[in-house]
C-alpha positions as CSV (number, residue, x, y, z in Angstrom):
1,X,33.9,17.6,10.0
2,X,31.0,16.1,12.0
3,X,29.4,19.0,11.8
4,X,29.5,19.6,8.7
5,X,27.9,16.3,8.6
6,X,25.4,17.2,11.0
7,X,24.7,20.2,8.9
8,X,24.7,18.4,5.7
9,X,22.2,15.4,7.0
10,X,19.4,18.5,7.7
11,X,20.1,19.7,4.7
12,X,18.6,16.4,2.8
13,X,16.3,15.3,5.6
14,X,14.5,19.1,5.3
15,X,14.9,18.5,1.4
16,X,12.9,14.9,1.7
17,X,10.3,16.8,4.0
18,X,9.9,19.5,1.3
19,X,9.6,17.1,-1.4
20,X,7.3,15.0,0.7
21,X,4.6,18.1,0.6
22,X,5.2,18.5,-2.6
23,X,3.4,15.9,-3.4
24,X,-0.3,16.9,-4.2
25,X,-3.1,16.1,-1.7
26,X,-5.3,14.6,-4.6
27,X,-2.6,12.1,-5.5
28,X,-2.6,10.5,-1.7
29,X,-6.5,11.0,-1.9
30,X,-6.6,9.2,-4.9
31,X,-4.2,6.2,-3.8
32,X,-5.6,5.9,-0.3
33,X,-9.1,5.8,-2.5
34,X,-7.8,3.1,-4.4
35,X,-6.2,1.1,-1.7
36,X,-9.5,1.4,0.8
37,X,-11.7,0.2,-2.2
38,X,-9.8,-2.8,-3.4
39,X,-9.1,-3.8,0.2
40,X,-13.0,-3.1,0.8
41,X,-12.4,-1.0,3.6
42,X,-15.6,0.6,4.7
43,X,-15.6,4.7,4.4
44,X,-14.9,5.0,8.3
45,X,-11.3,3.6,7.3
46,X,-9.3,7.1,7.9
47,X,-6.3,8.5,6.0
48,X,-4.1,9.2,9.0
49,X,-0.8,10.7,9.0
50,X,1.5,7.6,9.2
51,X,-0.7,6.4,6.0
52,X,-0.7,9.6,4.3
53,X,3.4,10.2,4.9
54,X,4.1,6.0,3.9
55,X,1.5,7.4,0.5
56,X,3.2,10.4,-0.2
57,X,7.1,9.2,0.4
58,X,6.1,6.6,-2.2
59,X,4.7,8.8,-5.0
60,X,7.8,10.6,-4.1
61,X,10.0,7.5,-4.9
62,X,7.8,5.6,-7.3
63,X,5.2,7.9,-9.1
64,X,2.0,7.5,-8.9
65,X,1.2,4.8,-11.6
66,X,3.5,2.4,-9.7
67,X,2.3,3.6,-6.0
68,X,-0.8,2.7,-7.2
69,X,0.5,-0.9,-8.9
70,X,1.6,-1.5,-5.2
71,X,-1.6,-0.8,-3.4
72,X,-3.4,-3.5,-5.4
73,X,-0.5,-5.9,-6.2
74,X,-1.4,-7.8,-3.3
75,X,-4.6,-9.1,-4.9
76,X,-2.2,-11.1,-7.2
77,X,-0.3,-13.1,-4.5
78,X,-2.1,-16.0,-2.9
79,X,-0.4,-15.9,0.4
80,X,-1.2,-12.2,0.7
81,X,-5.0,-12.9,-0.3
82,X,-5.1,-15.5,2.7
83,X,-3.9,-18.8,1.3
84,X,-1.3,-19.5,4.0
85,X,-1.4,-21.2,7.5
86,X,-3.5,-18.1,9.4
87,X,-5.9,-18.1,6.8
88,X,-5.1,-13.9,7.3
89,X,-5.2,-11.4,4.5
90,X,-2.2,-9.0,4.1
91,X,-3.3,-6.0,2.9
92,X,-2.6,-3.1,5.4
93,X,-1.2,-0.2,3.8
94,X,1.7,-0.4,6.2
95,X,2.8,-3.5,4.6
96,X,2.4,-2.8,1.1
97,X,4.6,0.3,1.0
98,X,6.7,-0.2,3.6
99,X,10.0,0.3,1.9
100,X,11.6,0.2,-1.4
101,X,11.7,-3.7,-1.1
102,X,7.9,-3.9,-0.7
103,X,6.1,-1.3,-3.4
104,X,8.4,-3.5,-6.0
105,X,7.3,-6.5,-4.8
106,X,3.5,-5.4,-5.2
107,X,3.9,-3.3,-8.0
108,X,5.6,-6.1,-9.7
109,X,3.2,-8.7,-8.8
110,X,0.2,-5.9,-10.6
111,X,2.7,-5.7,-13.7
112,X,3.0,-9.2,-14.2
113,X,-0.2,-11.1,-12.8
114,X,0.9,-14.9,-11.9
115,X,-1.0,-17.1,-13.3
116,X,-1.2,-18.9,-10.2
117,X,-2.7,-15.8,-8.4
118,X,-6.4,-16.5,-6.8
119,X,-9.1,-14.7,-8.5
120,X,-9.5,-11.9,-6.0
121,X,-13.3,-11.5,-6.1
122,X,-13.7,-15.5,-5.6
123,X,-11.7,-14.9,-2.7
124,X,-14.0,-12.6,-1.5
125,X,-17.7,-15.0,-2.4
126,X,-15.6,-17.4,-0.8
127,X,-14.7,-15.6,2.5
128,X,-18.5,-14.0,2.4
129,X,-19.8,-16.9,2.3
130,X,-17.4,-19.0,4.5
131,X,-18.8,-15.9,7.4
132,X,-14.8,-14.7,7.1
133,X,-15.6,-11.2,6.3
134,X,-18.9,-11.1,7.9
135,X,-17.6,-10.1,11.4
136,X,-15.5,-7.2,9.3
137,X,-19.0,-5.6,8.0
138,X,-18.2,-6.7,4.5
């Protein structure tokens, strides 16, 4: 029986690795794009392989429209735009499509845009200015 498990279990992990590749490069081009932009990474930011896997599993889950809902639902949460204690934006790429949990939570927050959400270029005068973002590059 436990083998049979065993057997069954690298059945459906090789299966999620298959559909993983699947998954066309100019989709997780395109979302890693669109994350690195709205996040204003600067073009030395590198698509890696534990960014491109967390990108592809979640086209593979979610589609691409709502993948790319998650990567830019953070803009609509204060906290996550740096109103909270640190001061710190929450933006990495790790945290945004970290699980199930997560991509909802963002691509939930790009659906419905509270109204209470900080105008995300605002933000950014605001950090420019305050000299924030200045040590960054931006």
């Amino acid at each position: 029986m436990l083998l049979c498990i065993a057997r069954y279990t690298d059945i459906v992990t090789k299966s999620k690795i298959e559909q993983l590749a699947e998954v066309p490069q100019s989709q997780v081009d395109w979302i890693f794009n669109l994350w690195r932009i709205g996040c204003q990474k600067n073009t030395n930011t590198k698509l890696d392989d534990k960014r491109e896997v967390l990108i592809r599993r979640a086209i593979r889950d979610f589609g691409v429209t709502d993948t790319a809902r998650a990567v830019i639902g953070w803009k609509y949460s204060a906290f996550h735009c740096g109103d909270n204690p640190e001061g710190r934006v929450y933006n990495n790429l790790e945290l945004l499509l970290r699980d199930a949990a997560h991509i909802e939570q963002f691509r939930d927050l790009a659906i419905n845009k509270p109204k209470h959400a900080v105008n995300f270029k605002q933000h950014v005068k605001h950090a420019k200015r305050s000299g924030s973002l200045s040590a960054r590059g931006f």
